[in-house]
C-alpha positions as CSV (number, residue, x, y, z in Angstrom):
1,X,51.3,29.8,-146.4
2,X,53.8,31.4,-148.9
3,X,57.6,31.9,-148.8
4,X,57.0,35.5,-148.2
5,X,54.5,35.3,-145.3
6,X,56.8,33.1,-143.7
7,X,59.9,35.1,-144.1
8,X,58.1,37.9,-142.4
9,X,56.8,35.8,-139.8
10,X,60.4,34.5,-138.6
11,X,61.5,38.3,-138.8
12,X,58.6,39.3,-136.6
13,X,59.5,36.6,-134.3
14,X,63.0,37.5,-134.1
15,X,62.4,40.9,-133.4
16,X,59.9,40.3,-130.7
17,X,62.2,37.8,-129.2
18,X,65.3,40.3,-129.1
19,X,62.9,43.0,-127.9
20,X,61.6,40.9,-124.3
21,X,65.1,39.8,-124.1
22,X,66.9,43.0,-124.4
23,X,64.6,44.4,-122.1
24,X,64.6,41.8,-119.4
25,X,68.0,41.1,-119.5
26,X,70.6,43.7,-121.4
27,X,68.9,47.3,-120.1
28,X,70.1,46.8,-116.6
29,X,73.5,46.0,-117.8
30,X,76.0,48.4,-118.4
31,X,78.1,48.6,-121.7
32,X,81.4,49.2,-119.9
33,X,83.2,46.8,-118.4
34,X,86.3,45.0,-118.9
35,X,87.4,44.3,-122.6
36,X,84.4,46.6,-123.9
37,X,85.8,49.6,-121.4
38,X,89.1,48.9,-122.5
39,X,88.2,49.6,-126.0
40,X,85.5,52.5,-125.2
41,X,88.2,54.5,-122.9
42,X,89.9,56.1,-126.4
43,X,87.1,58.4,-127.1
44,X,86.6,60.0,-123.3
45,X,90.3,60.4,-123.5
46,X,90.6,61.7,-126.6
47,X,87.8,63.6,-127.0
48,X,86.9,65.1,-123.7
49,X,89.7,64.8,-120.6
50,X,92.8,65.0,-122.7
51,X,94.4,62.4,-120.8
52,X,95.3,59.0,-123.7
53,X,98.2,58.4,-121.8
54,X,96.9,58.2,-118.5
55,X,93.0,57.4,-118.8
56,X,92.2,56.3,-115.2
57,X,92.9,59.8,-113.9
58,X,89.2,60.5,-115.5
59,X,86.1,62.3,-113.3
60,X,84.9,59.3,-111.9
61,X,81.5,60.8,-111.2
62,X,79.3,58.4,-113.3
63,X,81.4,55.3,-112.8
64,X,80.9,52.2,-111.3
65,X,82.8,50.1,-108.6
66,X,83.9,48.0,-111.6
67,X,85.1,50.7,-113.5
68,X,87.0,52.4,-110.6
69,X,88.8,48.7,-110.3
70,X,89.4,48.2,-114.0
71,X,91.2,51.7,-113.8
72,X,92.8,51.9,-110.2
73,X,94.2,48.5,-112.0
74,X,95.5,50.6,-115.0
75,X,97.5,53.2,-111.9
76,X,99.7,49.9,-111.4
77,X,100.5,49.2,-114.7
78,X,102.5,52.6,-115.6
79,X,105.2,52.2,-118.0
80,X,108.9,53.7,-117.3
81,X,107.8,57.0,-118.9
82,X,104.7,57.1,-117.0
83,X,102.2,56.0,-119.3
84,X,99.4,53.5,-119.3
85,X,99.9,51.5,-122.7
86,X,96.3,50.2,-123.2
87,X,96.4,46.5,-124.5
88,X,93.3,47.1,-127.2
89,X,93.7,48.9,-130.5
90,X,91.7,52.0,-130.8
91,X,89.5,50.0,-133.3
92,X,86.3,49.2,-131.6
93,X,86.4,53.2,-130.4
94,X,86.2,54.1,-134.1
95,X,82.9,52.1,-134.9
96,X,81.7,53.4,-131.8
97,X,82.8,57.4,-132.1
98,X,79.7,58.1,-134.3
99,X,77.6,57.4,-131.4
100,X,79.5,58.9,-129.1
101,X,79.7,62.0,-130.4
102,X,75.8,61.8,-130.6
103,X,75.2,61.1,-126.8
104,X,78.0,64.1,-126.0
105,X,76.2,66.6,-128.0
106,X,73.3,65.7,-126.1
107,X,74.4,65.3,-122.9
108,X,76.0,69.4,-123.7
109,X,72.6,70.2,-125.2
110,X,70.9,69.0,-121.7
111,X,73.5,70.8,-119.5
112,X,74.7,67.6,-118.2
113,X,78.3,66.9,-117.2
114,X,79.1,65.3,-120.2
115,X,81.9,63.4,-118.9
116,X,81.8,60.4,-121.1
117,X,80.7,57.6,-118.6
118,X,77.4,58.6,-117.9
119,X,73.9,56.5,-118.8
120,X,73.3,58.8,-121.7
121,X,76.6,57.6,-123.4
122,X,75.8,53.6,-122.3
123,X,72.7,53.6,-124.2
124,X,74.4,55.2,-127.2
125,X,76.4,52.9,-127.9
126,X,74.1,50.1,-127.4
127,X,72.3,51.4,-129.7
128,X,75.1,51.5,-131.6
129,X,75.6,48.1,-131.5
130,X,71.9,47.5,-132.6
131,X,72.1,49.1,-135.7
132,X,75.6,47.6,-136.7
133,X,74.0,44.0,-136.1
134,X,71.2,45.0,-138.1
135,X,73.0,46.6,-141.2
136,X,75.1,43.3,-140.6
137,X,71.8,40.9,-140.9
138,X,70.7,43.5,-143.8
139,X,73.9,43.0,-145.7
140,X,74.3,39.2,-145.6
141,X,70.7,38.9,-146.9
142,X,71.4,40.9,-149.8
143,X,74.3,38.7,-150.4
144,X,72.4,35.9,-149.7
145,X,69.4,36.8,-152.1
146,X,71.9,36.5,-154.8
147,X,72.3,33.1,-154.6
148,X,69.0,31.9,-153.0
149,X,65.5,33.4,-152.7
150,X,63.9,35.4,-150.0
151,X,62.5,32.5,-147.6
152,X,66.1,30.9,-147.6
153,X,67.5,34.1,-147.2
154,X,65.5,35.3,-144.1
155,X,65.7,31.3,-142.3
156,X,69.2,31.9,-142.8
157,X,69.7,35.3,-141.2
158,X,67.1,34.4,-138.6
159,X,69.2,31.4,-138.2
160,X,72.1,33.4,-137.4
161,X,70.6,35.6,-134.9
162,X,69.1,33.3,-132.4
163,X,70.9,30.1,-132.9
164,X,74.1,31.8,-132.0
165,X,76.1,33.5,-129.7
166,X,75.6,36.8,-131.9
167,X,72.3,37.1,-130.3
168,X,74.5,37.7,-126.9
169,X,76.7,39.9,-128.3
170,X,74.2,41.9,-129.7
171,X,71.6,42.5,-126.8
172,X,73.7,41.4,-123.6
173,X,77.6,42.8,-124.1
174,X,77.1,45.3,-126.6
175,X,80.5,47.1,-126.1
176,X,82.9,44.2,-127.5
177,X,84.0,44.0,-130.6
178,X,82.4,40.8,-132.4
179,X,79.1,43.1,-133.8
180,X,81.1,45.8,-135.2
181,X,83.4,42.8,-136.9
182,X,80.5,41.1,-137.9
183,X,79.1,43.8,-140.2
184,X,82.1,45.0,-141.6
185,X,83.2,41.3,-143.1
186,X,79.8,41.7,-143.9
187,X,80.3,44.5,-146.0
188,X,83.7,43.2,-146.7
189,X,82.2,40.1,-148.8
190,X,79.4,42.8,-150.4
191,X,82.1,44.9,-151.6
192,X,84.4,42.1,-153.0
193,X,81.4,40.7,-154.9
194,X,80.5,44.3,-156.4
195,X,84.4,45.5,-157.1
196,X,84.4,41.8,-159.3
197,X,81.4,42.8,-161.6
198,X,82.0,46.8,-161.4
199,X,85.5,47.4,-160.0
200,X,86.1,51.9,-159.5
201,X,88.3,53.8,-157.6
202,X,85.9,54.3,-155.2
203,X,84.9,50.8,-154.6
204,X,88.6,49.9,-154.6
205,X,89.0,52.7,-151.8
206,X,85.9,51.4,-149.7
207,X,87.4,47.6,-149.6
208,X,91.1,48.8,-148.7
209,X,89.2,51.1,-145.5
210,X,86.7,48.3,-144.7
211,X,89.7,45.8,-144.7
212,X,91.9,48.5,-142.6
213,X,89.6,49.0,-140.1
214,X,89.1,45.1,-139.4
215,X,92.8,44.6,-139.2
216,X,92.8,47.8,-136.7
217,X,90.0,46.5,-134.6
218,X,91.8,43.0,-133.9
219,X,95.2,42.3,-135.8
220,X,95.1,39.1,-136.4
221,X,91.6,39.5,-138.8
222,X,94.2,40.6,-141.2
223,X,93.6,37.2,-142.5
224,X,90.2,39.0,-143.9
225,X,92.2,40.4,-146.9
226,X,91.8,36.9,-148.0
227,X,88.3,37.1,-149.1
228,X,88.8,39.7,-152.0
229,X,91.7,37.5,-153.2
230,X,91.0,34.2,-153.2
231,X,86.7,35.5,-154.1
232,X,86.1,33.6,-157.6
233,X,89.2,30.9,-157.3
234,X,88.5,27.8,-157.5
235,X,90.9,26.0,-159.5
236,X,94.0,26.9,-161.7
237,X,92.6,28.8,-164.5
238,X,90.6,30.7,-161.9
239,X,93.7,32.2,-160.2
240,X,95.2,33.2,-163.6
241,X,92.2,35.4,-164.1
242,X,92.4,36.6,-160.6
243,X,96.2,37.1,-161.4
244,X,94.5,39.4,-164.1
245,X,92.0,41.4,-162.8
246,X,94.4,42.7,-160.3
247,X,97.0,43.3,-162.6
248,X,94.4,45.4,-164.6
249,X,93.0,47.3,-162.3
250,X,96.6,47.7,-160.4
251,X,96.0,51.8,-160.0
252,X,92.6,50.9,-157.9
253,X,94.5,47.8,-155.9
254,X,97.4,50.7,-155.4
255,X,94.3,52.7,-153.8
256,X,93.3,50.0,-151.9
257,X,96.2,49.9,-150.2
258,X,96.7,53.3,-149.3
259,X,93.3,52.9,-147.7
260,X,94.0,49.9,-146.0
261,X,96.6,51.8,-144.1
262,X,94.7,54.7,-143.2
263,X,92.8,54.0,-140.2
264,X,96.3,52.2,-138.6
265,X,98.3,55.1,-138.9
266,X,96.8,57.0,-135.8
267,X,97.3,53.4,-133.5
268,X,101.4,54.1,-134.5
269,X,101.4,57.8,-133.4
270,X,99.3,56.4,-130.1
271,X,102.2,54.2,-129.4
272,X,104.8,56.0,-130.0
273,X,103.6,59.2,-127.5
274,X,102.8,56.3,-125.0
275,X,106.0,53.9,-125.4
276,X,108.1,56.0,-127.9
277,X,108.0,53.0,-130.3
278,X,106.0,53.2,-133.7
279,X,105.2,49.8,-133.2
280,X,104.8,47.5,-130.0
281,X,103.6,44.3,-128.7
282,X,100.9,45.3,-126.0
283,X,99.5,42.1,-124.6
284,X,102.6,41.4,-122.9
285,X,103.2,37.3,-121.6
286,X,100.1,37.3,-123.5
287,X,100.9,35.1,-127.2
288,X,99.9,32.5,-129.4
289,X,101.4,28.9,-129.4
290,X,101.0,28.0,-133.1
291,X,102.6,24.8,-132.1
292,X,100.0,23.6,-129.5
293,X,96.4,24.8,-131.1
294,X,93.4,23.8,-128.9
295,X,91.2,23.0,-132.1
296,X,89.5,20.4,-130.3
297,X,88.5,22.5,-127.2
298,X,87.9,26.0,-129.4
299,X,85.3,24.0,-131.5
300,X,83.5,21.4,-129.0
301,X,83.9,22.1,-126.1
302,X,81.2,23.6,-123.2
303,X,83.8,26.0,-121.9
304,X,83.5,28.4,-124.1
305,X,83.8,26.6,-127.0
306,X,82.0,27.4,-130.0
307,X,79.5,25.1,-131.8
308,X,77.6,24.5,-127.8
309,X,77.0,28.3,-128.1
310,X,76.5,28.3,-131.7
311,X,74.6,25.4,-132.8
312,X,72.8,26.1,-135.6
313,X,76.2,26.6,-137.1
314,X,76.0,22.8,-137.6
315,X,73.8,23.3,-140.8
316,X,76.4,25.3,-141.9
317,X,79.2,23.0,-141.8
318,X,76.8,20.5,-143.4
319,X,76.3,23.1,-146.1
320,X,80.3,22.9,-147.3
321,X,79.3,19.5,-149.3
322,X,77.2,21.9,-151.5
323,X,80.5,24.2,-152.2
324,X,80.2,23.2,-156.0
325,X,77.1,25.5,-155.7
326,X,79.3,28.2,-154.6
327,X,82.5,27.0,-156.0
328,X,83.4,31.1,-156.3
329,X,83.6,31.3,-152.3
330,X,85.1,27.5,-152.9
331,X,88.8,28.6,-152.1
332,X,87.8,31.7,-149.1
333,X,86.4,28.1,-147.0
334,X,89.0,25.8,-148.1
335,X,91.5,28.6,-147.0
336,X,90.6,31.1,-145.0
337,X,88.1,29.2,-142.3
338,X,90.8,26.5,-141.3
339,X,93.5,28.9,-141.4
340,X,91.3,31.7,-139.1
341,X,90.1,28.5,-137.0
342,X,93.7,27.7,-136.4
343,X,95.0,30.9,-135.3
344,X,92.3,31.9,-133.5
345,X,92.6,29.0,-131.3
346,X,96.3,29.0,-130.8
347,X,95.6,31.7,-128.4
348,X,97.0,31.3,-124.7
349,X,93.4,31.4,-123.8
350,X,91.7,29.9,-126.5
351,X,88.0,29.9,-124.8
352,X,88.7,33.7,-124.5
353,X,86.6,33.9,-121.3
354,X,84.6,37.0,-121.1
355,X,80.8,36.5,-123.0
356,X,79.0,33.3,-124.1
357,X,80.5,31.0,-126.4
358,X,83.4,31.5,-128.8
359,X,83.7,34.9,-129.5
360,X,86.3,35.6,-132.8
361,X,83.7,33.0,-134.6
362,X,81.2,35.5,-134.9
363,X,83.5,37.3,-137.0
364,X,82.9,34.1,-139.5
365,X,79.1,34.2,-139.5
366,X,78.8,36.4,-142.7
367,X,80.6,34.3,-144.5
368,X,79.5,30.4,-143.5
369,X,75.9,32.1,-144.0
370,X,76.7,30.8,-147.5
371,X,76.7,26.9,-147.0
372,X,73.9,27.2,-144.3
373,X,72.0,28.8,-146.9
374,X,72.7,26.0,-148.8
375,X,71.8,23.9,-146.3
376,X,68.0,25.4,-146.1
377,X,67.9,25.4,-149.6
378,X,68.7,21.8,-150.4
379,X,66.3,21.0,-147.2
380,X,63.4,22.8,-149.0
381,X,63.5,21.1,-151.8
382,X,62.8,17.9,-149.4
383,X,59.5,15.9,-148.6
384,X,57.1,17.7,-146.1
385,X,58.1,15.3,-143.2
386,X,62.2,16.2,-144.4
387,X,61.4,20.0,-144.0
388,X,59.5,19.7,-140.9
389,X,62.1,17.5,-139.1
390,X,65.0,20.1,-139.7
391,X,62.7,22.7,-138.7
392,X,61.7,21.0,-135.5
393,X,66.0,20.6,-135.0
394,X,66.5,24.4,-135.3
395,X,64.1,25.4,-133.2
396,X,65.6,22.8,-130.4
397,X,68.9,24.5,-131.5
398,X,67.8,28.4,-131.1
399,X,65.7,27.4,-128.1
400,X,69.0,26.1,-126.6
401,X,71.0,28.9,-127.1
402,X,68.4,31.5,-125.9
403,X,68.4,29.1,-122.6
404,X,72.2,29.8,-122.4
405,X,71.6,33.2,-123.3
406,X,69.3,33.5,-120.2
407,X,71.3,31.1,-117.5
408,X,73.9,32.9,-118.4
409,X,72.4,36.4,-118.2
410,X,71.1,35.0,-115.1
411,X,73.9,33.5,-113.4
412,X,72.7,30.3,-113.4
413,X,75.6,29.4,-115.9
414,X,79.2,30.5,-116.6
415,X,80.2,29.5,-120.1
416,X,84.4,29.4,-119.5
417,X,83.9,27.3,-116.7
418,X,80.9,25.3,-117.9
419,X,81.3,21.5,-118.9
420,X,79.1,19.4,-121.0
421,X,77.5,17.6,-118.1
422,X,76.5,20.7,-116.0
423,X,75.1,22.2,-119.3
424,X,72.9,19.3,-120.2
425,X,71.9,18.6,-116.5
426,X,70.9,22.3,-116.1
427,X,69.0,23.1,-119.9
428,X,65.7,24.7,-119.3
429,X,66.2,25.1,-115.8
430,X,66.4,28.6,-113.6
431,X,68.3,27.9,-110.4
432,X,70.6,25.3,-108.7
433,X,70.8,22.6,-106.5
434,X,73.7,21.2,-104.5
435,X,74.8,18.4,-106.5
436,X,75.0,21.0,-110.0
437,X,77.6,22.7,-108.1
438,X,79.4,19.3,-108.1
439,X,78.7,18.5,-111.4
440,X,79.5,22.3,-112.8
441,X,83.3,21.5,-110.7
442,X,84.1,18.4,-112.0
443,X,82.2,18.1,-115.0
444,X,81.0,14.4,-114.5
445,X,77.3,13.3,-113.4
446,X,76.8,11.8,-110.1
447,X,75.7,8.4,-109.4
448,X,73.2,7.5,-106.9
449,X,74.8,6.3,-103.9
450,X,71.9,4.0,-102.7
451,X,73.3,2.1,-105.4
452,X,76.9,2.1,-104.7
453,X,79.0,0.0,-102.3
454,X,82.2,0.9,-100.7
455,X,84.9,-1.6,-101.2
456,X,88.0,0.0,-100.1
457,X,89.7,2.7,-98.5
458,X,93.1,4.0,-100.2
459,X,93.5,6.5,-97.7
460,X,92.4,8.0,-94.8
461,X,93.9,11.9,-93.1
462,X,93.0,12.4,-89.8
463,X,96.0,14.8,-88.5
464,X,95.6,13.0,-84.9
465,X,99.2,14.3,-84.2
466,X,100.1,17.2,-81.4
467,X,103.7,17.0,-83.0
468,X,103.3,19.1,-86.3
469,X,102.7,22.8,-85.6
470,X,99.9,23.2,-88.3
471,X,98.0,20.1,-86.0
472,X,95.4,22.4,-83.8
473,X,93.6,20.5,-81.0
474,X,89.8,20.1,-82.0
475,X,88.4,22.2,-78.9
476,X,84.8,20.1,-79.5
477,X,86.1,16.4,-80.0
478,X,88.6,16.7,-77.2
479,X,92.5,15.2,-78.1
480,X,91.3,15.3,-81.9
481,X,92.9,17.0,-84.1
482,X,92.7,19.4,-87.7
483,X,94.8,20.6,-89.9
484,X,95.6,24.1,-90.5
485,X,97.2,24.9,-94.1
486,X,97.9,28.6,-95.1
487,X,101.5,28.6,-96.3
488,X,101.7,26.5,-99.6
489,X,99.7,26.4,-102.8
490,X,99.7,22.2,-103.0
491,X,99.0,19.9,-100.2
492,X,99.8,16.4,-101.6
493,X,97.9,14.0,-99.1
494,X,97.9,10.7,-100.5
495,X,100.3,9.3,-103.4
496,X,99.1,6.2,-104.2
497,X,100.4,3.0,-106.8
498,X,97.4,1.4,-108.6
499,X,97.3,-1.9,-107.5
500,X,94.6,-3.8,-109.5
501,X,93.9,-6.4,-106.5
502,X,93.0,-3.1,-104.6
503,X,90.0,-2.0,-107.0
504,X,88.8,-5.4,-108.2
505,X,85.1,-4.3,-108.8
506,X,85.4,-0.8,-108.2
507,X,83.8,1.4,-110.7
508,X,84.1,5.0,-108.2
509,X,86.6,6.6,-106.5
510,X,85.1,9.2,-103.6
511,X,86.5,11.8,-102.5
512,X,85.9,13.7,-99.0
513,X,86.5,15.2,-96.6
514,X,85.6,18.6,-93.5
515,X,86.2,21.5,-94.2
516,X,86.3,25.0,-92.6
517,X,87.1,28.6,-94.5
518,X,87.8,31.0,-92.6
519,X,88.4,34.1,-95.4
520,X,85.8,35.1,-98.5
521,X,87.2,34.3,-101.5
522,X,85.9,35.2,-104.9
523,X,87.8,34.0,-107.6
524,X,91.1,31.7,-105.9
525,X,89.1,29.0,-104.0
526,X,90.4,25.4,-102.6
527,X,90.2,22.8,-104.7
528,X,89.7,19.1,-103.1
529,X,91.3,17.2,-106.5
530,X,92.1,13.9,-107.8
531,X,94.9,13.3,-109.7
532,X,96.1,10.1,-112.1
533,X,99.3,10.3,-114.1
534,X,99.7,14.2,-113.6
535,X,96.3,14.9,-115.7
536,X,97.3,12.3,-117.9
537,X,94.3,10.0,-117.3
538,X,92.4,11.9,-115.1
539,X,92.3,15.0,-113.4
540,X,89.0,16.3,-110.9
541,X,89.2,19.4,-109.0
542,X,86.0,20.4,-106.6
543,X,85.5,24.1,-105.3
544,X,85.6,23.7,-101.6
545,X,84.0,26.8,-100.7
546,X,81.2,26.4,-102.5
547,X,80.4,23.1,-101.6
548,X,80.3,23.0,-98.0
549,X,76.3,22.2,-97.0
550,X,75.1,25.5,-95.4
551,X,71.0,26.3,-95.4
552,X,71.7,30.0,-94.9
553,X,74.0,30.5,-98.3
554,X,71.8,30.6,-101.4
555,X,73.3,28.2,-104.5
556,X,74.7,29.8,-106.7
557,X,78.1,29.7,-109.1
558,X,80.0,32.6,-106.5
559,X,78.5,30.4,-103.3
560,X,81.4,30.7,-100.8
561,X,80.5,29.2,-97.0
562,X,82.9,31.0,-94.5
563,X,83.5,29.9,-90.5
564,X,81.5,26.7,-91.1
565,X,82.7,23.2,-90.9
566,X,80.7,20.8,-93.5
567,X,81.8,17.5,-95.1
568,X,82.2,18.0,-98.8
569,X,82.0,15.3,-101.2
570,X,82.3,13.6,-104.8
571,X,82.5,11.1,-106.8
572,X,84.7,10.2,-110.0
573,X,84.4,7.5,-112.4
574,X,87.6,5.3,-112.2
575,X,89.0,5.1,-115.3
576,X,88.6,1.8,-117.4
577,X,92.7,1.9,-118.8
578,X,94.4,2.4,-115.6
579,X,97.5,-0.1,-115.3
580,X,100.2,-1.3,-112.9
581,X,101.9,1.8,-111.3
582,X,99.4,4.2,-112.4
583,X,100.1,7.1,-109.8
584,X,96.9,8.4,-107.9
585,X,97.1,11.7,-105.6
586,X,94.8,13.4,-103.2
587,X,95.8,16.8,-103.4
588,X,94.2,20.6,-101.7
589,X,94.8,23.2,-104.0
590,X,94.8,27.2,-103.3
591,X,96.5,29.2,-105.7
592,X,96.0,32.1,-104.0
593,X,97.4,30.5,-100.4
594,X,94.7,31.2,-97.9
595,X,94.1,29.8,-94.3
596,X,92.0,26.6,-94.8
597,X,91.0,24.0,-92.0
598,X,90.5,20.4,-92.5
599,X,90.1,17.0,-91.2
600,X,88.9,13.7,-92.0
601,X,89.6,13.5,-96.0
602,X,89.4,10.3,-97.2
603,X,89.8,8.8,-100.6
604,X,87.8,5.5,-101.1
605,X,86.8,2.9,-104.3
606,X,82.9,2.2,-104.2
607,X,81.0,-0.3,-106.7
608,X,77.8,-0.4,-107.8
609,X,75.7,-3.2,-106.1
């Protein structure tokens, strides 16, 4: 089979892949929500119900109960001159206006209401975001078939597409800002490495908008302007002739930036009419902590982190010991990777929640397609059973993230609050069981208790006292009695000293107890948690609600079992570097302060027999 047949063979693949999925799973779902309305709501406002200070008053005709929250949430945040300052920059609005405008001229053409929330503009801009992923995979192969030939070039791109969380952004939430991004540094790197062998005006005026317009979309992508400057550095003499061409071609860097600060200039006449300031901060207690990075987390971990939703990026980390290859993009990795990494992740919340895996990463794809290039490259020019191993590991890798794609899609999985454990335990699998709700809350695997042995009790809380007026008599056990705790966020119920003569063989701490909710909750629920040194050495928190045994409630993630009294359990490994005075706590957690009744929690040491 030749390189070409199997270029076109992956493409086929990937298109037939993205074509089941998007219809399974992305049709139903609608592009506005959240983040992704947040950015949309410019253009309605704008363009059709004159109202950019005060979007939610909108005709809410075609909206959805999630919408109507998102904006009755937006009435309450009015600033003192009666104004709703909207957090995002009109950015994302601006990649999506050409498609706007397309679904309003039809919906006018069709005699529809042509409101601007209607199914007619949904689709639009998914398609929208389809064609700006695919100019974006178009792009990066040209620049890739510069350096390598076709098959590399299309295993790369194909790579890209279903081995990471693109492929969510792409066919599932459409409406956030990661696609867009994606092609335009895209285009960014195109244009740098065109303006080096042919610099004009007009090339110079196309890199200083592309660059504008990234920096508008999210601000701190300014660090973009990076790749143009430090594109063909790699080592003293380098810089001087970078030094060079830009003092040579100074009239087209002067265009440049003009252009650059074209598309901004309307964001500084939005906030002045809204705040009466040219320039303002609008994610209020929202900031960065450049002192306290979460590099760790960002990059690893399964809560959002970003190589467990993006593995095949592995290859392309390996690919960096081949920068002497591409020793003119030698100084963009060295500098501008580590530097985005780090700011990106000094973010208050640096698994950014909302969508699969670590979102501002995709923003990074077009340009580490270059090492894993180089990575397929120096793997093809391997031994058969070389080539066919790697293979066989980026399939596993692609099949994985199309399994998150799907659980997640599904509801099977919810990648901020996922954990390494619950991820492995439920890969390849389509529903839950009781004991991966445990697992998915504390993010530790079980043991099996036929093969444990208790060994002590630390604590027992029965609340068998009439004196305390949150005791209420147990109507069912006669003089026993419950606890009834609706008034405090922590209930500390055991504080106790390690003492090593009380664990001798212990390798488990359990914790349980019964518990009754009387209230739905969907987001704030109790927490039964174990505590060692204040998180220092070990901290396990179990969802109460969705825990408590109940045949009747389906399992799933937003299980919550209401006017039911079940025994919830787990277990946690005790950890090996505990040490004399070691503080342990029991604690119930509600952040949200609702009416909980309990009895019977225990915390207890078990071994394995």
């Amino acid at each position: 089979m030749n390189k070409k047949m199997t270029g076109g063979i992956q493409l086929l693949l990937a298109l037939v892949i993205s074509i089941v999925f998007i219809a399974r799973y992305g049709a139903v779902r609608t592009t506005f929500g959240g983040d992704a309305l947040g950015y949309y709501s410019y253009l309605p406002a704008t363009f059709i119900h004159d109202n950019i200070a005060r979007p939610f008053t909108a005709n809410d005709k075609h909206m959805t109960a999630g919408m109507k929250w998102y904006f009755d949430a937006w009435r309450n945040a009015v600033n003192d001159k009666g104004n709703y300052l909207n957090q995002y920059t009109y950015g994302v609005a601006l990649t999506e206006a050409p498609f706007f405008f397309i679904a309003h001229a039809w919906e006018h053409m069709r005699g529809l209401d042509a409101d601007g929330y209607s199914d007619t503009y949904d689709y639009l801009i998914k398609i929208g975001m389809l064609v700006y992923a695919w100019l974006g995979l178009l792009v990066v192969y040209r620049i890739l078939h510069r350096y390598f030939d076709s098959a590399v070039s299309v295993t790369t791109i194909v790579s890209i597409l279903l081995g990471t969380n693109l492929f969510w952004f792409v066919l599932i939430q459409p409406g956030m800002a990661h696609v867009p991004l994606f092609f335009l540094y895209a285009l960014l790197i195109w244009l740098t490495i065109r303006i080096h062998e042919h610099p004009s005006i007009l090339r110079f005026l196309a890199i200083g908008l592309v660059a504008g317009i990234i920096t508008l979309v999210r601000p701190t992508d300014i660090l973009c302007l990076l790749i143009p400057l430090l594109y063909q550095v790699y080592n003293r003499q380098t810089w001087q002739e970078k030094l060079q061409f830009i003092k040579t071609n100074s009239k087209g860097v002067a265009v440049a930036a003009v252009a650059f600060t074209i598309p901004i200039i309307p964001q500084l006449f939005y906030w002045k009419a809204v705040t009466g300031n040219y320039i303002c901060y609008s994610y209020g207690d929202q900031s960065f902590d450049f002192r306290h990075p979460h590099l760790m987390d960002g990059l690893f971990s399964f809560s959002n982190g970003w190589l467990p939703y993006a593995p095949v990026m592995i290859f392309a980390l390996a690919g960096l010991v081949f920068y002497k290859q591409l020793r003119n993009w030698m100084w963009c990795m060295a500098v501008l990777v580590p530097a985005y990494v780090y700011v990106i992740y000094s973010w208050y919340c640096h698994n950014y929640l909302n969508g699969l895996g670590s979102r501002p990463m995709i923003h990074m794809y077009p340009l580490l397609a270059l090492p894993l290039g180089a990575f397929f490259r120096y793997i093809s020019q391997k031994p058969l059973a070389v080539k066919a191993g790697i293979a066989a590991i980026c399939l596993f890798f692609c099949s994985v993230n199309l399994c998150f794609s799907i659980q997640e899609a599904n509801g099977v999985i919810d990648s901020p609050e996922s954990n390494m454990a619950f991820n492995l335990q439920m890969l390849y699998r389509d529903s839950l069981t009781y004991k991966d709700l445990i697992i998915k809350d504390i993010g530790e695997w079980q043991p099996d208790e036929q093969k444990l042995i208790k060994t002590n009790t630390l604590h027992v809380a029965t609340f068998d006292d009439s004196v305390n007026a949150d005791y209420i008599r147990d109507t069912i056990n006669g003089s026993k009695y419950f606890y009834h705790w609706h008034d405090a966020d922590l209930l500390l119920l055991a504080k106790i000293p390690y003492n090593k003569e009380q664990f001798k063989d212990a390798k488990w701490f359990k914790c349980s107890g019964r518990f009754m909710c009387p209230n739905w909750l969907d987001y704030f629920r109790h927490l039964l948690v174990l505590d060692i040194n204040d998180r220092e050495k070990l901290w396990r928190g179990l969802k109460i609600e969705n825990n408590i045994p109940d045949s009747n409630t389906s399992m799933t993630l937003k299980r919550c079992v209401t006017n039911k009294w079940g025994e919830v359990a787990y277990y946690a490994r005790v950890p090996h570097n505990l040490t004399q005075g070691d503080t342990i706590k029991l604690i119930i957690w509600s952040s949200d302060k609702r009416d909980m009744y309990m009895d019977d929690v225990k915390l207890e040491l078990w071994g394995e027999k």
